[in-house]
GUMIMAR-553929 format. One record per residue: x negated, z, y of N, C-alpha, C in turn. Coordinates in steps of 0.1 Angstrom, whole numbers, padded with zeros to 4 digits, always signed. Atoms other than C-alpha are relative to their C-alpha. Layout:
<rs>
XZYXZYXZY
...
</rs>
This chain:
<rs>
-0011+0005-0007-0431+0109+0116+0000-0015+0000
-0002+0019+0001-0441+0072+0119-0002-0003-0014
-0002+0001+0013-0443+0069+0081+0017-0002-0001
-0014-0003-0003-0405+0082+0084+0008-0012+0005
-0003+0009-0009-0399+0056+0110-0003-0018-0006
+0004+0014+0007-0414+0026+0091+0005-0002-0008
-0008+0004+0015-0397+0033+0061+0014-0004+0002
-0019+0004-0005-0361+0035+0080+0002-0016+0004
+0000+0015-0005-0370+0001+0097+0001-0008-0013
+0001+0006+0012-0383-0010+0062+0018-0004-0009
-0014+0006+0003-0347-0005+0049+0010-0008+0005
-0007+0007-0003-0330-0021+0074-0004-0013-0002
+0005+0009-0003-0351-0047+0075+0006-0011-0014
-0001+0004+0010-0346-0052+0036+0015-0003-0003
-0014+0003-0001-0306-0049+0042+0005-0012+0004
-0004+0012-0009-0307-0075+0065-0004-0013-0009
+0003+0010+0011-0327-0100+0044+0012-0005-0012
-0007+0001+0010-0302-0096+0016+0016-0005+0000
-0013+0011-0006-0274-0101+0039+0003-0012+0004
+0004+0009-0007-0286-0130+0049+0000-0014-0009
-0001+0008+0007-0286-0146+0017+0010+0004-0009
-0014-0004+0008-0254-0131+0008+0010-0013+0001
-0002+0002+0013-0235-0146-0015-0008-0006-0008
+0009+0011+0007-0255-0163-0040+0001+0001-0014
-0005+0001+0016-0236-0149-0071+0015-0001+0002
-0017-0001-0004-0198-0148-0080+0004+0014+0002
-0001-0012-0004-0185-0115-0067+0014+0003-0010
-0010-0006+0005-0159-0094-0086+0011+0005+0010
-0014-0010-0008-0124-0081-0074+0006+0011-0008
-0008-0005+0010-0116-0053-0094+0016+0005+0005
-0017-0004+0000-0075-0051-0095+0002+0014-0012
+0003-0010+0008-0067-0016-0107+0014+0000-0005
-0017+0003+0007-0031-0033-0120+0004-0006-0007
+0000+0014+0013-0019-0055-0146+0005-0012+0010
-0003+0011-0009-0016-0089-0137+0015-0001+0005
-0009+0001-0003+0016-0100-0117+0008+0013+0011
-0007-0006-0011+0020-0066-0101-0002-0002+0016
+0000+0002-0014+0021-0064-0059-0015-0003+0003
+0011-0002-0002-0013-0055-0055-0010-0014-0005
+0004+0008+0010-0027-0080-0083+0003-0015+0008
+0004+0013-0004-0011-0110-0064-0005-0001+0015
+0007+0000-0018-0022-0103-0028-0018+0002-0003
+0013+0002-0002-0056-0096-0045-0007-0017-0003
+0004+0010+0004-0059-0131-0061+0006-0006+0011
-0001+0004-0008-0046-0146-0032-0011-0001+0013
+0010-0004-0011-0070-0130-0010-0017-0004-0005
+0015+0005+0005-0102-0141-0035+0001-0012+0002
+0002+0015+0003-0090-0174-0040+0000-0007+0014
+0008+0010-0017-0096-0181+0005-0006+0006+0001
+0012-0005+0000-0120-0157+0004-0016-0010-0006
+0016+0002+0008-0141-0175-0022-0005-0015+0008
+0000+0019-0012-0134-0213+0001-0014+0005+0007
+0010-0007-0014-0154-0190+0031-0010+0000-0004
+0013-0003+0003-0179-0176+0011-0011-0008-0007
+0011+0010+0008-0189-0206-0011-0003+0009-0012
+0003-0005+0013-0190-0184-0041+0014+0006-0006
-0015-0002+0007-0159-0176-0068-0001+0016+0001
-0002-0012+0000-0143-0144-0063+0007+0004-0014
-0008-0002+0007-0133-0133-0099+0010+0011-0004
-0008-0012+0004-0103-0108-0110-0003+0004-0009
+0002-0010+0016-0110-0080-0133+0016+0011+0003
-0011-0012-0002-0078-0061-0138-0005+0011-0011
+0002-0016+0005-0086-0025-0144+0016+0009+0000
-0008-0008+0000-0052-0012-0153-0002+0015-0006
+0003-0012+0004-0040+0020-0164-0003+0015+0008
+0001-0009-0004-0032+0058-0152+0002+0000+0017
-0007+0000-0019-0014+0049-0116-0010-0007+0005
+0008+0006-0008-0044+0028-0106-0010+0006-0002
+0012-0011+0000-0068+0053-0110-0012-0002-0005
+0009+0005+0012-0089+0038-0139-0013-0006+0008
+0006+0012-0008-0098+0007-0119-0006+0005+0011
+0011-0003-0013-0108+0021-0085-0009+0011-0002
+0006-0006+0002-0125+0048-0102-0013-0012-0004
+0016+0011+0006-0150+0019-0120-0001-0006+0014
+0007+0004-0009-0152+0002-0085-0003+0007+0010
+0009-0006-0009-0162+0034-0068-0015+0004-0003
+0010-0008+0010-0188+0041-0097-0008-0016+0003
+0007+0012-0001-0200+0003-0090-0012-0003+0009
+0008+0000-0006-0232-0009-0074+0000-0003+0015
-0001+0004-0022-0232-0013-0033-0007-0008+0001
+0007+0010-0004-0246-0041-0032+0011-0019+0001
-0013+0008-0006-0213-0063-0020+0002-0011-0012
+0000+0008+0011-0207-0080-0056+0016+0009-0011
-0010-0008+0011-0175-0054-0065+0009+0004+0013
-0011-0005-0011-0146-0053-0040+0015+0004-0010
-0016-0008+0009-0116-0032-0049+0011-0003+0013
-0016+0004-0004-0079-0045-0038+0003+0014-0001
-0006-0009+0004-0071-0012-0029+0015+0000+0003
-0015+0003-0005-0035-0002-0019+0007+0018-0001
+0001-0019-0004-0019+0035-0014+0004+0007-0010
-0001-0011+0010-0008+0048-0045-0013+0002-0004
+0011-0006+0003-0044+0051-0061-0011+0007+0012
+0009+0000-0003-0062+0054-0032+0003+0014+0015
-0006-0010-0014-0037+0079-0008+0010+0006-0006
-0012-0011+0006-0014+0097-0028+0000+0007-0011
+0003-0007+0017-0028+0101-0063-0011+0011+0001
+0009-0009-0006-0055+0120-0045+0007+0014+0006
-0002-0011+0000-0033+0141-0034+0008+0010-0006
-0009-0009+0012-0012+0154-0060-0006+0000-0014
+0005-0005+0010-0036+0156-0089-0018-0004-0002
+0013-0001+0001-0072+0156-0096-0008-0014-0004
+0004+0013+0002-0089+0124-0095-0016-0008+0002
+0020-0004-0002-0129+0114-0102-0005-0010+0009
+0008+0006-0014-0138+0095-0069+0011+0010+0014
-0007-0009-0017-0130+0108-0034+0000-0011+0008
-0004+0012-0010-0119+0078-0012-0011-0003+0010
+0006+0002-0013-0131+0086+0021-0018+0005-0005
+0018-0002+0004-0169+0094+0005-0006-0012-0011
+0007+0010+0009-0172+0065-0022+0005-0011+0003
-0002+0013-0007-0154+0038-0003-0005-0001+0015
-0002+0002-0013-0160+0020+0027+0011-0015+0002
-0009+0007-0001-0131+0002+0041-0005-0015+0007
+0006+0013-0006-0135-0036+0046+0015-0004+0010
-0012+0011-0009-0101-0051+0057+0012+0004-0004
-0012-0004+0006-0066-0039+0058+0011-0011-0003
-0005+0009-0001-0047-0063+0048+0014-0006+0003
-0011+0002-0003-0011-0058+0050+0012+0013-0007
-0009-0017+0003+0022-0029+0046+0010-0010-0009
-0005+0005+0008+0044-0038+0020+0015+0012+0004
-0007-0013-0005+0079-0022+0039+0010+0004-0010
-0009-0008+0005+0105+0001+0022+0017-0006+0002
-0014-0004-0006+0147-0006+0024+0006+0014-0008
-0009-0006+0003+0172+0018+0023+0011-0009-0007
-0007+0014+0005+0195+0000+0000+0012+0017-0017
-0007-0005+0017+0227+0017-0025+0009-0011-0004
-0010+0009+0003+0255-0002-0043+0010-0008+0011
-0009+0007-0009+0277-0024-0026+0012+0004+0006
-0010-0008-0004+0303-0003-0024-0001+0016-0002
+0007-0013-0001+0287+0028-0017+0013+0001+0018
-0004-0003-0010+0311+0041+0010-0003+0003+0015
+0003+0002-0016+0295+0035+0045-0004-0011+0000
+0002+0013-0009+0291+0010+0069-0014-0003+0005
+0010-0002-0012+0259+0021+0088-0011+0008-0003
+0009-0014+0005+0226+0041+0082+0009+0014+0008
-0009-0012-0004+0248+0067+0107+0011+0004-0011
-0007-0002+0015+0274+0065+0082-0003+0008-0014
+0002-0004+0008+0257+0069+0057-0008+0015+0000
-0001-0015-0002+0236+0102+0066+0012+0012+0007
-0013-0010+0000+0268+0119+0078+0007+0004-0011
-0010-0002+0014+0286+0114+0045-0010+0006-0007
+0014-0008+0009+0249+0129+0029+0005+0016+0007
-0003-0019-0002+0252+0162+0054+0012+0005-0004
-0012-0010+0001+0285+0168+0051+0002-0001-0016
-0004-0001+0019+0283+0168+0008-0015+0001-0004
+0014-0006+0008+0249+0184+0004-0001+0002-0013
+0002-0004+0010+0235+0181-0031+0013-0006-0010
-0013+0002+0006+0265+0161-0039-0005-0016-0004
+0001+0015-0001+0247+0126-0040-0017+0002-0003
+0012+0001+0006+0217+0112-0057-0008-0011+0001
+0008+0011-0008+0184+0091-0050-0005-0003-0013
+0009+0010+0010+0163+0069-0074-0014-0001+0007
+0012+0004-0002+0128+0065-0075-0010-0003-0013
+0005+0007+0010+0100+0047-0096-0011+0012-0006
+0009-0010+0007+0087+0082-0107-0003+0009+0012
+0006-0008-0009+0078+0118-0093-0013-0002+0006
+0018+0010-0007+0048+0113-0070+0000-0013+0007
+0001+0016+0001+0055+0077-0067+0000-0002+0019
-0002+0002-0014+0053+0063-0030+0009+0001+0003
-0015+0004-0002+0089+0049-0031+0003+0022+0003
-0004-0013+0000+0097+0090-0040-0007+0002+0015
+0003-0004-0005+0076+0103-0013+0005-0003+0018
-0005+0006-0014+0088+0078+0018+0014+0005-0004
-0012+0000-0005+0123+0087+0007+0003+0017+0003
+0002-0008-0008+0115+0123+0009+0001+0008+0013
+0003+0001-0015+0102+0121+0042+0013-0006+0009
-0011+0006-0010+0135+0103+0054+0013+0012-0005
-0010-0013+0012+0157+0128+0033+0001+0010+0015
+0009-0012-0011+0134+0158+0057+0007-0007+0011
+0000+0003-0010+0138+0136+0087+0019+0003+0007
-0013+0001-0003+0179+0133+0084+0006+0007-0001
-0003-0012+0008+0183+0163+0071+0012+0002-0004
-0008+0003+0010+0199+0159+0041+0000+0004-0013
+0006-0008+0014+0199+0174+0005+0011-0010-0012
+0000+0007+0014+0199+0151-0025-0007+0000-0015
+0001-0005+0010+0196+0154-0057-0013-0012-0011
+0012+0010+0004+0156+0133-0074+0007-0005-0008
+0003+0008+0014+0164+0109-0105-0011-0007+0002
+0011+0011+0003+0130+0097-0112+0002-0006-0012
+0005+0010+0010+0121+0070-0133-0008-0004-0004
+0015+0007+0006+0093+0052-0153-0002-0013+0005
-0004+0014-0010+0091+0023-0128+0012-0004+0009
-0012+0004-0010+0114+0006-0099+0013-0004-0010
-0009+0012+0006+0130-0020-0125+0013+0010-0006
-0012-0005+0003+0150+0004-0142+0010+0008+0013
-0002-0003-0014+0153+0026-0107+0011-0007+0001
-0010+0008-0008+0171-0003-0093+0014-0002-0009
-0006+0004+0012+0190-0013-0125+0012+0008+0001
-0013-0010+0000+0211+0020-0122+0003-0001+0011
-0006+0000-0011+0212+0016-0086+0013-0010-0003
-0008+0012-0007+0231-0017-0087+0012+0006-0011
-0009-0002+0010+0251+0000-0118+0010+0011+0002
-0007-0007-0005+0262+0024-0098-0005+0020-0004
+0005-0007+0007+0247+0053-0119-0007+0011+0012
+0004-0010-0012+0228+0071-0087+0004-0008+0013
-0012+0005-0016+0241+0067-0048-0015-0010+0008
+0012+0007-0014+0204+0056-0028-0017-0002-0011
+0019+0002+0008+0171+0043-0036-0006-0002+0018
+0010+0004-0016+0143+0039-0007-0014-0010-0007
+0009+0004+0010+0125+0011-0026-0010-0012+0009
+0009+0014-0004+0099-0023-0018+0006-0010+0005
-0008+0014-0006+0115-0050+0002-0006-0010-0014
+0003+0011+0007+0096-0074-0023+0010+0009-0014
-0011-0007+0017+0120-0051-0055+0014-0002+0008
-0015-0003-0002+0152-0047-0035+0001-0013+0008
-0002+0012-0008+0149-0080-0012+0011-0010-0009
-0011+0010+0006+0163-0105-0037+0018+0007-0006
-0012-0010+0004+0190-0077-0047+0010-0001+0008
-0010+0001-0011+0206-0074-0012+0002-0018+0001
-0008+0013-0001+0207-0113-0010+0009-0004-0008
-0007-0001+0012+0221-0114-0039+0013+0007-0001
-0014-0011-0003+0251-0088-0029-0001+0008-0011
+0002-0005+0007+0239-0072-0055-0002+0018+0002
+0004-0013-0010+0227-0040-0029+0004-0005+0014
-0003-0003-0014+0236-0028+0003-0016+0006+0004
+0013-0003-0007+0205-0027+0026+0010+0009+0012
-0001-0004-0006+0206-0003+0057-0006+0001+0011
+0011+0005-0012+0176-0005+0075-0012+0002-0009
+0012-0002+0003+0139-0009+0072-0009+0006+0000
+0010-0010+0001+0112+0011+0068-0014-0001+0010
+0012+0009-0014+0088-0006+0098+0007+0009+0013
-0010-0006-0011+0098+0011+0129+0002-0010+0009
-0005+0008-0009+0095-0021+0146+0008-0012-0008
-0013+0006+0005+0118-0037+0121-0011-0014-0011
+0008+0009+0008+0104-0070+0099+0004-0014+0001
-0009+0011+0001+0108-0107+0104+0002-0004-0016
-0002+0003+0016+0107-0105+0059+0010+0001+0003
-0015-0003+0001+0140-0092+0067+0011+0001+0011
-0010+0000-0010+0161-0105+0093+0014+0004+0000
-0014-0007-0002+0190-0089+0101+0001+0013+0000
-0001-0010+0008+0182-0059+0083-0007+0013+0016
+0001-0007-0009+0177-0031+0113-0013+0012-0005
+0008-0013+0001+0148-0004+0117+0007+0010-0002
-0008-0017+0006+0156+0032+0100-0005+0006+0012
-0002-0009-0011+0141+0045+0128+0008+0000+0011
-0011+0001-0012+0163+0031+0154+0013+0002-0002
-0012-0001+0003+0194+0029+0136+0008+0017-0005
-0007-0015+0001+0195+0068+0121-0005+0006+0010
+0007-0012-0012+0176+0083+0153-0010+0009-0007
+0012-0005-0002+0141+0086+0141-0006-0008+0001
+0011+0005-0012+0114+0078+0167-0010+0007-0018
+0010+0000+0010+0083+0074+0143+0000+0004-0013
+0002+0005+0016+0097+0064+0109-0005-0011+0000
+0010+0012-0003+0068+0038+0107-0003+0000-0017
+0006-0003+0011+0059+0039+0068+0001-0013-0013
-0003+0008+0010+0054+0020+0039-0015+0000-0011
+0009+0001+0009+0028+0008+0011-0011-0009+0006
+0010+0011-0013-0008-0007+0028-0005-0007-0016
+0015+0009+0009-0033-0033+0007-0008-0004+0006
+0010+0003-0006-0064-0037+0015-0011-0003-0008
+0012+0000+0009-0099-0045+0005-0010+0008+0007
+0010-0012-0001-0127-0018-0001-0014-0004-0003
+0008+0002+0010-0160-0020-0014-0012+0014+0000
+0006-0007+0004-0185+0004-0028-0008+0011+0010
+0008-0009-0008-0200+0034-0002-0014-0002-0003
+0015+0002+0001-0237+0024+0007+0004-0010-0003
+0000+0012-0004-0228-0016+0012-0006+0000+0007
+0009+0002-0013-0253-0027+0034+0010-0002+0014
-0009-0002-0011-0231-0029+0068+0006-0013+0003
-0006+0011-0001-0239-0063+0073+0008-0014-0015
-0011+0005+0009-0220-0074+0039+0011+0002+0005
-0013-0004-0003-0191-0054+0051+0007-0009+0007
-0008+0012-0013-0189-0072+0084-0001-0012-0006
+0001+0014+0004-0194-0103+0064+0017-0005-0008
-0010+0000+0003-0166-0096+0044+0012+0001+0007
-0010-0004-0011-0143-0082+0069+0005-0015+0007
-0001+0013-0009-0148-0117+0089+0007-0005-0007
-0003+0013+0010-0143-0139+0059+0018+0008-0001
-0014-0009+0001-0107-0115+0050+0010-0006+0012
-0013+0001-0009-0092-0119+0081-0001-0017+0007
-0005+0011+0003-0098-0155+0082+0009-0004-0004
-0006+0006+0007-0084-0161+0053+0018+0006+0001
-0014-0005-0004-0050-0141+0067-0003-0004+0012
-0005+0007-0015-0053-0163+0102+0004-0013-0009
-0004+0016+0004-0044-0197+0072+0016+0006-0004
-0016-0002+0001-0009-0202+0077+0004-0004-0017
-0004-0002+0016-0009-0209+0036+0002+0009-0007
+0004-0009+0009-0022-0178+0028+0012+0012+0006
-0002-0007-0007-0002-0161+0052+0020+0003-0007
-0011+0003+0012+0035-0179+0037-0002+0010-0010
-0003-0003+0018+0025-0168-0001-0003+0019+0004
+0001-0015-0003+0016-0131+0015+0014+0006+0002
-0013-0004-0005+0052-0131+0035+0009-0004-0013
-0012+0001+0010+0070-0144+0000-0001+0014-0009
+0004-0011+0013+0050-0116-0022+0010+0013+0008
-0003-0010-0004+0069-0092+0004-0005+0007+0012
+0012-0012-0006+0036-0080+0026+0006-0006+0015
+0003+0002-0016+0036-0077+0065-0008-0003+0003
+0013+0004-0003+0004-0089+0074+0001+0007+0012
+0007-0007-0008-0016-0064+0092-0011-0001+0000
+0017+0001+0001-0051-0070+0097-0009+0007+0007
+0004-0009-0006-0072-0043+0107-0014+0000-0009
+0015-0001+0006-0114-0041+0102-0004+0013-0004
+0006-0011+0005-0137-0015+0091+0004+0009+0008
-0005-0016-0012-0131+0013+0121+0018+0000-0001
-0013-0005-0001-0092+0008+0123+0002+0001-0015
-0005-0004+0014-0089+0006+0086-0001+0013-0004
+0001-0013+0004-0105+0035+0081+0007+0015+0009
-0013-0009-0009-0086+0053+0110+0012+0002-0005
-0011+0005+0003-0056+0038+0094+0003+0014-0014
+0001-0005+0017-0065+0054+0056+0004+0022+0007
+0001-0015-0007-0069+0087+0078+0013+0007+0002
-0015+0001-0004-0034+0086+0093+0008+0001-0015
-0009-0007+0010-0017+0081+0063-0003+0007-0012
+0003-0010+0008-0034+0106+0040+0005+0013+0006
-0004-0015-0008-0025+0133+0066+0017+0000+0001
-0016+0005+0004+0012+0118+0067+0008+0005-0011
-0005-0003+0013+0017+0119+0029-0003+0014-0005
+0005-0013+0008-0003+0153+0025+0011+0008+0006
-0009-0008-0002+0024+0168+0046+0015-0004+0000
-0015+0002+0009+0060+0150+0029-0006+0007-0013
-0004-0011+0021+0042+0168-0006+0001+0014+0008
-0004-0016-0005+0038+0202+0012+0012+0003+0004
-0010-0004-0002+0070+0202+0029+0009-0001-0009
-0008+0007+0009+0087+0186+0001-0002+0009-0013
+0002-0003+0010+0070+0208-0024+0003-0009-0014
+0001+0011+0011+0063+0181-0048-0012+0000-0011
+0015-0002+0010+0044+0183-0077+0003-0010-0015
-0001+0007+0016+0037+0162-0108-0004+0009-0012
+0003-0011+0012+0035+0180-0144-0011-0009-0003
</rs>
């Protein structure tokens, strides 16, 4: 038993040391996106005041490819020893998990460092889409069931899955056009071609300023200062706890020593208290939410259980 006992000390002891002279190389960010997408610039944003803190360069590796999947698979398969942080965010890491077979398990090969921020949803169709009001507009959906059509950036896709869940909530019956990304998605939206999209404030934002799209409300339940004016969907069609959207965060490898984590965690939500970093966050689109290891991982909890039941109800499935 005290062998046992000596050896468990021994580890901590050796944890601790290591944390202690943590950093002392350049650490990796693996991005599991091609450059320029959402994810990709909130991660390089977040290395490049990260790396100020830490005194050591945070470099990007973009691991695209396969919805994300590729990349956070190589930084679950990576060493724990706080030198491989993954920019996660919820399609690879909360939804791809649950609609098709995928070779890491989240909540067993990650541990959550820092959530970083929700990237919200509009309701948004052509400009002359015939209502005035999200009320409006779900009336004229019930009363012509299956008579009117949504856009989204692919079955499965988040966008699909939150509009789903608002579909369910309003109860309403429309007709999917998916697509191979938002860009074209929107493209037909503004062309008139399908009636509603439920897409990214940072994809449909410059759209509606533009008069390009009719916004309706937002996808935050407490509404967004990204988008002033623009009203909560849950207050405006009468639903209490439509709260939803896309999270980013950073992860790193299951079996990180603890005190890395909390090291990182600290340095993270620093660098989202610099009103610089905080600006180029609120231009990319994101809400800044900052939540540590216990609420993040609470957080990842919540919306896995969320999204596992818009695909059940929704019977959604990808080929």
């Amino acid at each position: 038993m005290n062998r046992i006992l000596f050896f468990a000390i021994s580890l901590l002891c050796a944890a601790a040391v290591h944390a202690q002279g943590y950093p002392n190389k350049p650490i990796r960010m693996v991005v599991p996106w091609p450059p320029g997408q959402a994810t990709d610039l909130v991660g390089r944003l977040m290395a490049m005041k990260m790396s100020e803190l830490l005194g050591q360069p945070i470099v990007i590796d973009n691991r695209a490819g396969a919805g994300g999947t590729i990349g956070t698979d190589n930084a679950a398969k990576s060493a724990p020893d706080g030198y491989t942080i993954l920019a996660g965010s919820s399609g690879p890491a909360t939804v791809s998990p649950l609609l098709q077979k995928v070779p890491y398990d989240v909540e067993k090969d990650f541990a959550p460092v820092r959530l970083v921020g929700v990237s919200p949803y509009l309701l948004v169709t052509h400009p002359a889409f015939p209502a005035n009001s999200a009320k409006d507009f779900i009336d004229l959906l019930r009363a012509n069931p299956g008579k009117y059509t949504f856009s989204s950036s692919g079955t499965g896709a988040t966008a699909h899955l939150i509009c789903e869940w608002f579909n369910s909530l309003a109860q309403v019956k429309a007709v999917h056009v998916p697509y191979k990304g938002s860009a074209q998605s929107l493209t037909d939206l503004m062309s008139g071609q399908v009636a509603y999209s439920i897409e990214t404030l940072a994809g449909t934002g410059p759209h509606v300023r533009a008069g390009k799209l009719k916004a309706f409300g937002i996808s935050l339940e407490k509404g967004s200062a990204l988008a002033p004016g623009i009203p909560a969907l849950a207050q405006v069609a009468a639903m209490p706890g439509f709260d939803v959207g896309a999270w980013l965060g950073l992860m790193v490898p299951a079996g990180t020593p603890r005190e890395i984590v909390n090291r990182l965690a600290l340095e993270a939500d620093k660098a989202l208290q610099n009103p610089e970093t905080r600006e180029r966050l609120a231009g990319i689109g994101l809400e800044i939410d900052s939540r540590g290891p216990e609420a993040f991982a609470a957080y990842l909890k919540g919306e896995s259980a969320r999204f596992a039941s818009i695909i059940k109800n929704g019977n959604i499935k990808i080929d």
